[in-house]
C-alpha angles and dihedrals in degrees: 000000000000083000085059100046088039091058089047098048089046082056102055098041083054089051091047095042097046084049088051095051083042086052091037090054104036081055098046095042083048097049091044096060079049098113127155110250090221094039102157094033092244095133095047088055098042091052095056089062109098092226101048097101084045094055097040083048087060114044085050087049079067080059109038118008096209116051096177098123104355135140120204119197117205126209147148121224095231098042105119087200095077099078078065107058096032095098081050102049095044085053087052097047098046088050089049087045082054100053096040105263134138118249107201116177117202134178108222089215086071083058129050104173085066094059091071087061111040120057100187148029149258097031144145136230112198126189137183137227094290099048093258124146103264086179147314125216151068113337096235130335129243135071097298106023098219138174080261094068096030124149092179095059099077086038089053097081090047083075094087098034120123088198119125120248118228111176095030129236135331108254105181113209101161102068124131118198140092109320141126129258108226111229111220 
């Protein structure tokens, strides 16, 4: 009988202990993909230069002549993040294909100059009617930057505004989640 209660007691303790080690290693795999979009802080201080819209704005303009409501989705091809943000992309780019805009996907190692400009992928540029920043950034935070932590979801209906912007775009530069640092 204490053979028996002993074996199920050995039993228990290995099932709690191999959850725990399940729960150990999906935390620790999680927390490790964490990064800072901005690590480095390139993008904040980039931002703070007069001419910085002007530049990105340009260096899309190689890709598609016309930004008035476009979106632009960044990636790079080795970035192991993007498996993660994919759900999220194809919802983006369904709501911008709803209200009219234009949905353009780049890999940013296609293109080097943007590289200088973006710290991070995957990310997304958005800009209104008048070919203004909307905003420039992760597309949510988080592990698995989901629709649930999105930042893109509210800015989505300014593609097609006609409104002035004052203060210029948001580029979000504190945002902690799965994404890729860009090597210059």
């Amino acid at each position: 009988m204490l053979s028996k209660r002993w074996r199920q007691r050995s039993l228990w303790l290995l099932i709690v202990a191999w959850f725990g080690a399940v729960l150990v290693g999906l935390w620790w795999l999680l927390e490790a993909r964490l990064v800072w979009f901005d690590a480095e802080g390139r993008l904040q201080q980039q931002v703070s230069s007069n001419d910085f819209e002007q530049r990105l704005a340009s260096q899309l303009q190689h890709i598609a002549p016309d930004l008035s409501s476009s979106v632009f989705h960044v990636f790079a091809e080795s970035c192991q993040c993007n498996w993660r943000t994919r759900a999220h992309q194809q919802a983006t780019e369904r709501s911008v294909k709803v209200q009219g805009g234009h949905n353009i996907t780049i890999d940013i190692d296609q293109y080097p100059e943007l590289k200088t400009l973006l710290p991070s992928t995957p990310a997304v540029i958005i800009y209104n009617a008048n070919q203004q920043l909307v905003y420039l950034g992760p597309y949510a935070d988080g592990a698995f930057c989901t629709t649930e932590t999105s930042f893109v979801e509210q800015l989505l209906p300014e593609i097609n505004s006609n409104k002035l912007k004052a203060n210029g775009g948001w580029v979000n530069t504190v945002a902690n989640g799965c994404y890729c640092n860009v090597a210059i």
